[in-house]
MMTF fields as JSON, N, C-alpha, C and O atoms, coordinates in Angstrom:
{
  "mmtfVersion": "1.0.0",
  "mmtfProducer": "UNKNOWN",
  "numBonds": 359,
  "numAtoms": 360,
  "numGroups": 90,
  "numChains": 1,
  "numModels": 1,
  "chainsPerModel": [1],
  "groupsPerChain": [90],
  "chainIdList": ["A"],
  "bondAtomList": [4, 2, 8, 6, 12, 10, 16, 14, 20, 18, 24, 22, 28, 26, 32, 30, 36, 34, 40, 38, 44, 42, 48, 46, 52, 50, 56, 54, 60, 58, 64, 62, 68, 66, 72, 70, 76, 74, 80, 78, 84, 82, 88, 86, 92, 90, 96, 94, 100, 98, 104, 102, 108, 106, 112, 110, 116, 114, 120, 118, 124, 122, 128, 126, 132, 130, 136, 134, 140, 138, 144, 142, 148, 146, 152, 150, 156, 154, 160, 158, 164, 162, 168, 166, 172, 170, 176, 174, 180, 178, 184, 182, 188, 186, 192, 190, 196, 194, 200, 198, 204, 202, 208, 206, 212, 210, 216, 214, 220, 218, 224, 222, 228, 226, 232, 230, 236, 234, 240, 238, 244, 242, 248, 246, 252, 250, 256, 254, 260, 258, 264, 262, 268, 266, 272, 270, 276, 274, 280, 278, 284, 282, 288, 286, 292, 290, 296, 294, 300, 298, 304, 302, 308, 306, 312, 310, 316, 314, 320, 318, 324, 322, 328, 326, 332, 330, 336, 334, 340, 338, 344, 342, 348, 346, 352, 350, 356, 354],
  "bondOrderList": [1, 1, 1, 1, 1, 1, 1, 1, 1, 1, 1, 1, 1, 1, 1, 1, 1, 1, 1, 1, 1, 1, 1, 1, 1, 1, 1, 1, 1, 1, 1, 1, 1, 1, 1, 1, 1, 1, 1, 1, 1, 1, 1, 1, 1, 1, 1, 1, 1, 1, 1, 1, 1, 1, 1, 1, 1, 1, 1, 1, 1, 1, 1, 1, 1, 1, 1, 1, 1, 1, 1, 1, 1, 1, 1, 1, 1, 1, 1, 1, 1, 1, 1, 1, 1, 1, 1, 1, 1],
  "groupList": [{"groupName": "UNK", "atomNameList": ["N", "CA", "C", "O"], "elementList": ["N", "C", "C", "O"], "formalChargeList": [0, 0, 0, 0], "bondAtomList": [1, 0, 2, 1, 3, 2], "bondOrderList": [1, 1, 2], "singleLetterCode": "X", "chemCompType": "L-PEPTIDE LINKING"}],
  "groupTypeList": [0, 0, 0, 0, 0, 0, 0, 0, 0, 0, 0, 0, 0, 0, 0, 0, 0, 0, 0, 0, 0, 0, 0, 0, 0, 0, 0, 0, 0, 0, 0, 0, 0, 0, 0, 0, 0, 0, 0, 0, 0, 0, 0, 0, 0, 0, 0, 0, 0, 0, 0, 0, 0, 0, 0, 0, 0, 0, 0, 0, 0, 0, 0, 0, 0, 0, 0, 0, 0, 0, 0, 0, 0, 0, 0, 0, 0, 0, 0, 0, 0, 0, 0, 0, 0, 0, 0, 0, 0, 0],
  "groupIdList": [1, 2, 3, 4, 5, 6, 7, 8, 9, 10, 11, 12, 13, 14, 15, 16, 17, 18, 19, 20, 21, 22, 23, 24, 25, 26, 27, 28, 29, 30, 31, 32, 33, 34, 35, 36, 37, 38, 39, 40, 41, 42, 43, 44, 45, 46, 47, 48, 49, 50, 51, 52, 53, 54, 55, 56, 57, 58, 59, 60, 61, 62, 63, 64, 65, 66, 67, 68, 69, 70, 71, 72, 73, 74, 75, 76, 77, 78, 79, 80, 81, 82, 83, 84, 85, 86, 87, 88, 89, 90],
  "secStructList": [7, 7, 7, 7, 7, 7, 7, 7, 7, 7, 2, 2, 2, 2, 2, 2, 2, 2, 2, 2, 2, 2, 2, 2, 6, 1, 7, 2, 2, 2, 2, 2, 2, 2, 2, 2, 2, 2, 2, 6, 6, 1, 7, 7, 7, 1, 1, 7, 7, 7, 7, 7, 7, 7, 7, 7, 6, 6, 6, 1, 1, 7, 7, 6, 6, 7, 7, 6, 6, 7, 2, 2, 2, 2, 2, 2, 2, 2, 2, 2, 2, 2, 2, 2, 2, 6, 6, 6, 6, 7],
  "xCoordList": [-17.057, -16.431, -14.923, -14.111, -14.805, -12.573, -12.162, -12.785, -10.981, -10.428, -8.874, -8.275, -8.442, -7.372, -6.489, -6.78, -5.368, -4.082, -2.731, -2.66, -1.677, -0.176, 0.705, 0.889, 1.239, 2.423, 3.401, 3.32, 4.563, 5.937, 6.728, 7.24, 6.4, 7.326, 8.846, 8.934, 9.571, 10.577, 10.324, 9.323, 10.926, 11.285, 11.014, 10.417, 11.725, 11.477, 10.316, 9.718, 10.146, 8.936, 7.905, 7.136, 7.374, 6.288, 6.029, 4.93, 7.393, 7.418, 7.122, 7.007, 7.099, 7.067, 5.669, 5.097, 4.808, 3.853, 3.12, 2.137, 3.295, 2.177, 2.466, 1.725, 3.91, 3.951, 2.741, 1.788, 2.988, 1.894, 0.467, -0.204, 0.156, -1.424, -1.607, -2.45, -0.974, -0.798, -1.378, -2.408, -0.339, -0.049, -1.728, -2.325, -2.115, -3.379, -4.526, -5.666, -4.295, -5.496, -6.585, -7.798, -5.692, -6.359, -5.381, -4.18, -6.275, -5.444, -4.372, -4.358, -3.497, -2.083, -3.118, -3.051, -4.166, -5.193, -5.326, -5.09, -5.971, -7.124, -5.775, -6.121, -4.361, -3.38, -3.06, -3.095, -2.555, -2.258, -3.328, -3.116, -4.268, -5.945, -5.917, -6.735, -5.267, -6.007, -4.43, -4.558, -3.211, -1.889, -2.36, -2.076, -3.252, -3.071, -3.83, -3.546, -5.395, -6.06, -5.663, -6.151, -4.607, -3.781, -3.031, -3.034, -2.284, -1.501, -2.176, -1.685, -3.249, -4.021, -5.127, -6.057, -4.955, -6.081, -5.294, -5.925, -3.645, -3.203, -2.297, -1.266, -2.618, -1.859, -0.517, -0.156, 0.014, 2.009, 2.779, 2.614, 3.322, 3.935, 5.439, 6.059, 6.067, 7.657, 8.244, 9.177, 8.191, 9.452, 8.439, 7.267, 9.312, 8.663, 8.957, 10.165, 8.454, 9.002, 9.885, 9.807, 10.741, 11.85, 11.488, 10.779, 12.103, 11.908, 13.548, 14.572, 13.1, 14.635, 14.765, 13.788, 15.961, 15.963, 16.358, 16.872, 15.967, 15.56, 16.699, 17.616, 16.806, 18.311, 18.648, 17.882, 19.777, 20.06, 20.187, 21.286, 19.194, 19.646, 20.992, 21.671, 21.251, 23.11, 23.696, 24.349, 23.99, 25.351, 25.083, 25.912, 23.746, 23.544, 23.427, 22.835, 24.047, 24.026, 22.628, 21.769, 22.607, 21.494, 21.418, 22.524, 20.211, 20.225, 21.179, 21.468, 21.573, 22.504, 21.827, 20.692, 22.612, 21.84, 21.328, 20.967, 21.235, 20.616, 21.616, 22.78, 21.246, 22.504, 21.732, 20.859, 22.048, 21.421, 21.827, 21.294, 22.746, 22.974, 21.757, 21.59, 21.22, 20.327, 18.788, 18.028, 18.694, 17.423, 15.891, 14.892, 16.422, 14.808, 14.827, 13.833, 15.769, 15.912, 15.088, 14.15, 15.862, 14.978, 13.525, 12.902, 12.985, 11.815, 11.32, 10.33, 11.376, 10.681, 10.533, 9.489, 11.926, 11.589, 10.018, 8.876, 10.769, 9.232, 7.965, 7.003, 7.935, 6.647, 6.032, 4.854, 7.155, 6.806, 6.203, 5.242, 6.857, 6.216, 4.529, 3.519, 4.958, 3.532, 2.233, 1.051, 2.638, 1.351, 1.748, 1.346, 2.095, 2.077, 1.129, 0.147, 1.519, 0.96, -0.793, -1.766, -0.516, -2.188, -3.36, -4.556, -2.057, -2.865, -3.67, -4.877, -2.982, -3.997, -5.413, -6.273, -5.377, -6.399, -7.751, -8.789, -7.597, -9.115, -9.843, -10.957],
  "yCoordList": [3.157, 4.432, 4.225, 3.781, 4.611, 4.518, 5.805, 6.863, 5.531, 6.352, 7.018, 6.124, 8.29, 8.428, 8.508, 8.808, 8.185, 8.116, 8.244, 7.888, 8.991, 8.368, 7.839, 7.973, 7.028, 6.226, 5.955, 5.39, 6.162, 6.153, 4.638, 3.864, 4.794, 3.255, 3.237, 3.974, 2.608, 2.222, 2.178, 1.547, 2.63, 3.259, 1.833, 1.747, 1.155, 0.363, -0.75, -1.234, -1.072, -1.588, -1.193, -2.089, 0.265, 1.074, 0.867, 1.046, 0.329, 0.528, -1.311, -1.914, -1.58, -3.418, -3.617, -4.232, -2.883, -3.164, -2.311, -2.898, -1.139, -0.702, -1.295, -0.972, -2.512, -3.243, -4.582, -4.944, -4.945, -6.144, -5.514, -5.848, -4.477, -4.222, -4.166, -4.944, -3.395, -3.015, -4.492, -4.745, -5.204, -6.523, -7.402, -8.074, -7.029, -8.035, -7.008, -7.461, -5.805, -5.132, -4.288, -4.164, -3.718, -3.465, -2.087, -1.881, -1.327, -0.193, -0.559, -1.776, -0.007, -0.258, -0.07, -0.886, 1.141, 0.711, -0.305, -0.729, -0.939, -2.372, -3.272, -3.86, -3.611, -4.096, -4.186, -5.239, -2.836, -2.648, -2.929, -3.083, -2.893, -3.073, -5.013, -5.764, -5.158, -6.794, -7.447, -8.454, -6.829, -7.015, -6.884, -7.597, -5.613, -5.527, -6.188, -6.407, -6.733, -7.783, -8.579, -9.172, -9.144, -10.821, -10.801, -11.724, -9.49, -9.441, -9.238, -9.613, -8.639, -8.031, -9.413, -9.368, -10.694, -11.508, -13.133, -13.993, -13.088, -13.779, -14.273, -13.676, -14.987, -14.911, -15.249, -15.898, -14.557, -14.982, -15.922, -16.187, -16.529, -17.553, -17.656, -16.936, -18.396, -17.968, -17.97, -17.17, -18.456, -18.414, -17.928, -18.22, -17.198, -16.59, -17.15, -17.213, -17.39, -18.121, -17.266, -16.065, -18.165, -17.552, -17.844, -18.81, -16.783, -16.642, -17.102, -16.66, -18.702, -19.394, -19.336, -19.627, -18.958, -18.791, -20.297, -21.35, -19.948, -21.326, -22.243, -21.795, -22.812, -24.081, -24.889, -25.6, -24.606, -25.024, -26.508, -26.829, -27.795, -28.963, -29.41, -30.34, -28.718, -29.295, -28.807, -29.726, -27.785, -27.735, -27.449, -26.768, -28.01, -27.461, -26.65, -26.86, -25.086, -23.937, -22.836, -23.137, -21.683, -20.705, -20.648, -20.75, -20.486, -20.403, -19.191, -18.196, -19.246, -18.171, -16.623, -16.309, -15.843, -14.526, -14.215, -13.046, -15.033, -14.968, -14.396, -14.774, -13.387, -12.813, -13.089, -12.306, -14.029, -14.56, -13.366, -13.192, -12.756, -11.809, -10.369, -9.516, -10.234, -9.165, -9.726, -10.227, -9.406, -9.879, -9.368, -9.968, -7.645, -7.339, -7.856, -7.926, -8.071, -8.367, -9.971, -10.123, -11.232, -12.368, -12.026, -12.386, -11.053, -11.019, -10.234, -10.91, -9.491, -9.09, -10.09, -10.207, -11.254, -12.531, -13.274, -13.459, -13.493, -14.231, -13.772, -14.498, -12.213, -11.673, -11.667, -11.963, -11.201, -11.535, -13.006, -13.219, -13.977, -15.457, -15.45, -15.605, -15.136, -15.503, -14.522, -14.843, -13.328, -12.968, -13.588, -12.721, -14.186, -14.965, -16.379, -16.784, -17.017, -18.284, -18.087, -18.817, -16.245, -16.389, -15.743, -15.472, -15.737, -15.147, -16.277, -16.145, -17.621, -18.794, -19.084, -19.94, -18.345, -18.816, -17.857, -17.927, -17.003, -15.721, -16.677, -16.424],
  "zCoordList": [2.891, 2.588, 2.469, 3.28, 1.403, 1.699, 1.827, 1.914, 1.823, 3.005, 1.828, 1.228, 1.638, 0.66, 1.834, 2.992, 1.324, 2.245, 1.004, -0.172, 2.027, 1.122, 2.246, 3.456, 0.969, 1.516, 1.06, -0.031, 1.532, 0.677, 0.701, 1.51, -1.103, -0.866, -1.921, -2.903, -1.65, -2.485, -4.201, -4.541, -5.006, -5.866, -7.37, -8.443, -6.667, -7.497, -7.49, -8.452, -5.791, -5.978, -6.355, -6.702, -6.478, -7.056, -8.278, -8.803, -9.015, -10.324, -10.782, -11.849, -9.769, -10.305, -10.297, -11.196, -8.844, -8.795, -9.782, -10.235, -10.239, -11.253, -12.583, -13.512, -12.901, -13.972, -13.466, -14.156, -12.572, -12.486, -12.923, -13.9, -11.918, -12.138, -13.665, -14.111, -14.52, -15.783, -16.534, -17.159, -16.191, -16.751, -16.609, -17.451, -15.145, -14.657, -15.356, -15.449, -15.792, -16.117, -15.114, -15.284, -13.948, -12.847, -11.999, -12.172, -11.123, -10.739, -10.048, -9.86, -9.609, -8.744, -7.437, -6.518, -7.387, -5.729, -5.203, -4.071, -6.629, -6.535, -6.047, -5.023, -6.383, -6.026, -5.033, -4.396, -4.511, -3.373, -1.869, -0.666, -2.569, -1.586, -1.418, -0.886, -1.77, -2.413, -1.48, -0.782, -1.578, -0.837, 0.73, 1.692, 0.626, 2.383, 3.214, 4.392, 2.32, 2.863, 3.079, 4.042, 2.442, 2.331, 3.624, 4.439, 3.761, 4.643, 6.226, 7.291, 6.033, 7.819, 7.859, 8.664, 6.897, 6.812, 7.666, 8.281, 7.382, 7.306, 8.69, 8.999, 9.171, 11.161, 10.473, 9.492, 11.377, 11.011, 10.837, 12.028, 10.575, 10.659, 10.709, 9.926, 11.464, 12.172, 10.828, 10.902, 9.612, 8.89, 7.324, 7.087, 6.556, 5.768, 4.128, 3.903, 3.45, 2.222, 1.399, 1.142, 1.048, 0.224, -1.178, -1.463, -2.321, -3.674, -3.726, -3.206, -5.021, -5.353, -6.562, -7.251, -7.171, -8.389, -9.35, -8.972, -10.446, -11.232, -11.174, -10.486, -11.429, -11.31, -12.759, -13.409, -12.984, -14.472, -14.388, -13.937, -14.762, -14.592, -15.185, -14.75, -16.109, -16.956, -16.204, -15.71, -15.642, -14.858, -13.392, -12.788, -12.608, -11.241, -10.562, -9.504, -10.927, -11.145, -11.491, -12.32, -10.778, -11.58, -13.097, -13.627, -14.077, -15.183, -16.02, -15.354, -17.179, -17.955, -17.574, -17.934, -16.888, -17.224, -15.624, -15.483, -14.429, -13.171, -12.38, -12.505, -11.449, -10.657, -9.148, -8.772, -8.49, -7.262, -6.083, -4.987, -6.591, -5.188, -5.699, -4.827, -6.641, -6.747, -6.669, -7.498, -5.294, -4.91, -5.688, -6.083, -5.648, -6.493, -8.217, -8.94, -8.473, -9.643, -9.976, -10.758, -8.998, -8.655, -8.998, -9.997, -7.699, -7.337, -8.656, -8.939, -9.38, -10.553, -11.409, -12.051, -11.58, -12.465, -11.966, -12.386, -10.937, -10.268, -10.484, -10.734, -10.365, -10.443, -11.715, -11.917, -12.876, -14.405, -14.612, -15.35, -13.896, -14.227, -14.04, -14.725, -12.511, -11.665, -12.765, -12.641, -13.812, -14.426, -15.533, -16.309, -16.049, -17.403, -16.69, -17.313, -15.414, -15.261, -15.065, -15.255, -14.427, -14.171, -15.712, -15.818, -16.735, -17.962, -18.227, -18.426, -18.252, -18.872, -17.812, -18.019, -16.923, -15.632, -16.027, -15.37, -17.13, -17.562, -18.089, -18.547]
}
């Protein structure tokens, strides 16, 4: 049986995650359902992984166009990758 509930989230992450589901072909529910298993499935661990932004091999530096101090911004790059890498996986 499920259960309806609300929950208030940040503004922009709402909007990233109903671009992924969009993107994967699946509800922002089925998303969010599939996040919280990962998360209530998963024992803690002291240090949490960090999202690094790409590294320009010519000049050592972030790539043209990367603003390392805007974190959700990073994290939407990342997230755009991660459904392009899992398009070739259907």
């Amino acid at each position: 049986m499920t259960e309806r509930t609300t929950v208030r989230l940040p503004e922009d992450l709402i909007r990233r995650a109903k671009r992924k589901a969009a993107a994967e072909g699946r509800t922002l529910t089925a998303l969010i359902e599939q996040g919280l298993r990962l998360v209530v499935s998963k024992p803690r661990r002291a240090k949490t992984e960090r999202v690094l932004p790409r590294v320009s091999k010519a000049t050592g530096g972030p790539m043209p166009g990367i603003d390392i101090t805007d974190g959700s911004a990073l994290q939407e790059m990342d997230d755009l990758e991660y459904v392009e890498r899992m398009k070739h996986f259907k």
